[in-house]
Phi, psi and omega in degrees: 000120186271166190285122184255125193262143168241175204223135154211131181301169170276126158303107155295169174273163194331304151296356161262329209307317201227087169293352176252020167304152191238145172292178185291328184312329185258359173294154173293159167278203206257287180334304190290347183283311187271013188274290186302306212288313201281278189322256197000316170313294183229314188290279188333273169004285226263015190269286191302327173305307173296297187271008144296332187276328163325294191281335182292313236235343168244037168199076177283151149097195193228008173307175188299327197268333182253355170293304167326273217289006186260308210293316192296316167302317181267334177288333194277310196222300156322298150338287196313305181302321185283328181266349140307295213270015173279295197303299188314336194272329169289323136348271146329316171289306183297357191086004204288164198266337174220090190313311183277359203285327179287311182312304203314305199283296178272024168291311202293256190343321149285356170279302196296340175286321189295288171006275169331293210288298199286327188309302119026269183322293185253034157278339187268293186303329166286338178249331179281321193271122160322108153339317191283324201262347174324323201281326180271341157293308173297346133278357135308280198318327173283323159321304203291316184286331166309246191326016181251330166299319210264330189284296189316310194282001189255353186278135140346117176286135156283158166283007186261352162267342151291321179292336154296308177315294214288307188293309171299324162288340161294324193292288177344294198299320153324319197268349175304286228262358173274278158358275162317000000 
């Protein structure tokens, strides 16, 4: 008669079950969830679609020189832009009352993570990679980069920068309604 084996996981106790469980303060809300799913989607793509299709057909071939100049273009002038219309468009989605205030804080820190990370990244795709093969390398290296984004907007602003944040935009609003 053969042995039939069966497997039951162990129950941790209660407070181990789900050790990467997040407090409430750090869950997305629903907005912020469908806010990164409408980036993911339709701005990111489709900004990187166009200007790779760019950069192919006015810098052809893989030398050392056209290589330089596909990185510095897209790290230089493409960056800067996807990550203004990320924080600001996220922003926006979320309702925040000052829309530039997260760009204001986390630009810098996030360009230089792009920096690390795409410079690398697309040095290899731009001299290694086959076309036929771009669409899966490169969606890996955006899997990666995507938590590397969502890890950045999820860090705390400190505080003396909200409060810097908070006074210019009061100084601002002032200076408007003095202005009328």
């Amino acid at each position: 008669m053969p042995q039939h084996f069966t497997f039951e996981a162990p129950t941790p106790p209660e407070h181990q079950a789900f050790s990467l469980q997040l407090i409430e303060s750090e869950k997305l809300s629903r907005k912020a969830r469908n806010a990164l799913r409408k980036w993911g989607i339709f701005a990111r793509h489709k900004s990187q679609n166009a200007t790779y299709k760019w950069l192919d057909r006015a810098f052809p071939g893989t030398t050392k020189v056209i290589i330089v100049k596909k990185l510095v273009l897209d790290q230089f002038v493409l960056t800067p832009y996807l990550l203004t219309v990320f924080y600001a468009g996220m922003s926006i989605m979320e309702g925040s009352e000052d829309i530039f205030l997260e760009l204001r804080e986390k630009f810098v820190p996030t360009f230089m993570r792009s920096c690390i990370f795409w410079l690398p990244a697309q040095a290899l795709n731009f001299s290694l990679v086959a076309p036929r093969f771009r669409v899966i390398y490169m969606g890996i290296c955006g899997l990666i980069w995507v938590n590397i984004l969502c890890w950045t907007k999820r860090q705390s602003l400190p505080v003396a920068t909200k409060e810097i944040a908070t006074d210019a935009s009061n100084s601002a609003a002032g200076i408007r309604n003095s202005e009328t």
